[in-house]
N, C-alpha and C positions, 0 to 999 in steps of 0.2 A: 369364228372361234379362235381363241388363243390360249395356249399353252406354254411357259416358256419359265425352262428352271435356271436358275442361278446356284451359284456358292460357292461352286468346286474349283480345285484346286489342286499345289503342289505342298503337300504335310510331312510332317517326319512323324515317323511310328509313336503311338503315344497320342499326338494329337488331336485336333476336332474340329469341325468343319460345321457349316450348320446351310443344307438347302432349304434354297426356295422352290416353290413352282406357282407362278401367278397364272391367273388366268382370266378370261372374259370370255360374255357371247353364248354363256351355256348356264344351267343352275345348278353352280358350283356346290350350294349345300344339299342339295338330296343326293347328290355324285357320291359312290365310294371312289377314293383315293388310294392308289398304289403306287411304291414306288418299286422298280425293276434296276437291275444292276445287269451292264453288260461285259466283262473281260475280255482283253484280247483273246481272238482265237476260241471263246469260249460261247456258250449261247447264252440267250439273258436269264437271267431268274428272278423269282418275287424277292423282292426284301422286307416290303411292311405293308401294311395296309390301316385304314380308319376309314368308319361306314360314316356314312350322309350326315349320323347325326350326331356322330365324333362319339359315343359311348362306346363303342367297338374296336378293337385294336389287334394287330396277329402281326408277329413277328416270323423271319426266317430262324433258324435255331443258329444258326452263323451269324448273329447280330444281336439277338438276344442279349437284353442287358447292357450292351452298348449303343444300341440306335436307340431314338424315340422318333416316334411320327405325331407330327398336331395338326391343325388347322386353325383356320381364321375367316368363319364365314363372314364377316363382315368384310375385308380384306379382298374375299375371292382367292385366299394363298394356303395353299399345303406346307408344310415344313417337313422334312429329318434333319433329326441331331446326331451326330455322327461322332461320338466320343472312343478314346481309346482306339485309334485307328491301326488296322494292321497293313502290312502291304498287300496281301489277297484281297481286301478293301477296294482295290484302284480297278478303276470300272468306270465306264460312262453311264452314268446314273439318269434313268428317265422316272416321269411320274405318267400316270392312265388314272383317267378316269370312266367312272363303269356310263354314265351318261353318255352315250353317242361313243363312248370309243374312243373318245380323244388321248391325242400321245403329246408329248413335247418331243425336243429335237437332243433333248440329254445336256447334261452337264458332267464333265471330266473329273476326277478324282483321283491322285496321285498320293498313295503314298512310300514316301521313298525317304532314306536318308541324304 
């Protein structure tokens, strides 16, 4: 099994970013997809989520209206869209999925002037 997010970065407030999370080895389309933000010094928390069959969607209220979450079962790839970025935003960003548990190893998100 493979997990493994892309995209993140160093942004200026305002910005947007756009994750990946690819994956193999598991079946990605009945998986619900979540993804988790970690801060320094801070614990992780949910951010978004989409069910197996991508009809379902739940946002954090602190991202609301600026993130979107998708998928791409053909792909095997999760996405967020991470518009209008703030700096509370900057977090190492993982994605889970509910199949077997699986985590990625996070991808970094900076945003700073």
């Amino acid at each position: 099994v493979q997990v493994v997010e892309s995209g993140g970065g160093l942004v200026q407030p305002g910005g947007s970013l756009r994750l990946s999370c690819a994956t193999s080895g598991f079946t990605f389309s009945r998986s619900t997809m979540t993804w988790y933000r970690q801060a320094p010094g801070k614990e992780r928390e949910w951010v978004a989520m989409i069910t197996g069959s991508g009809l379902g969607t739940n946002y954090a209220d602190s991202v609301k209206g600026r993130f979107s979450i998708s998928r791409d079962d053909i792909k095997n790839t999760g996405y967020l869209q991470l518009n209008n970025l703030k700096p509370e935003d900057t977090a190492v960003y993982y994605c889970h999925f509910s199949t077997g548990g699986y985590w990625g190893r996070g991808t970094q998100v900076t945003v700073s002037l």
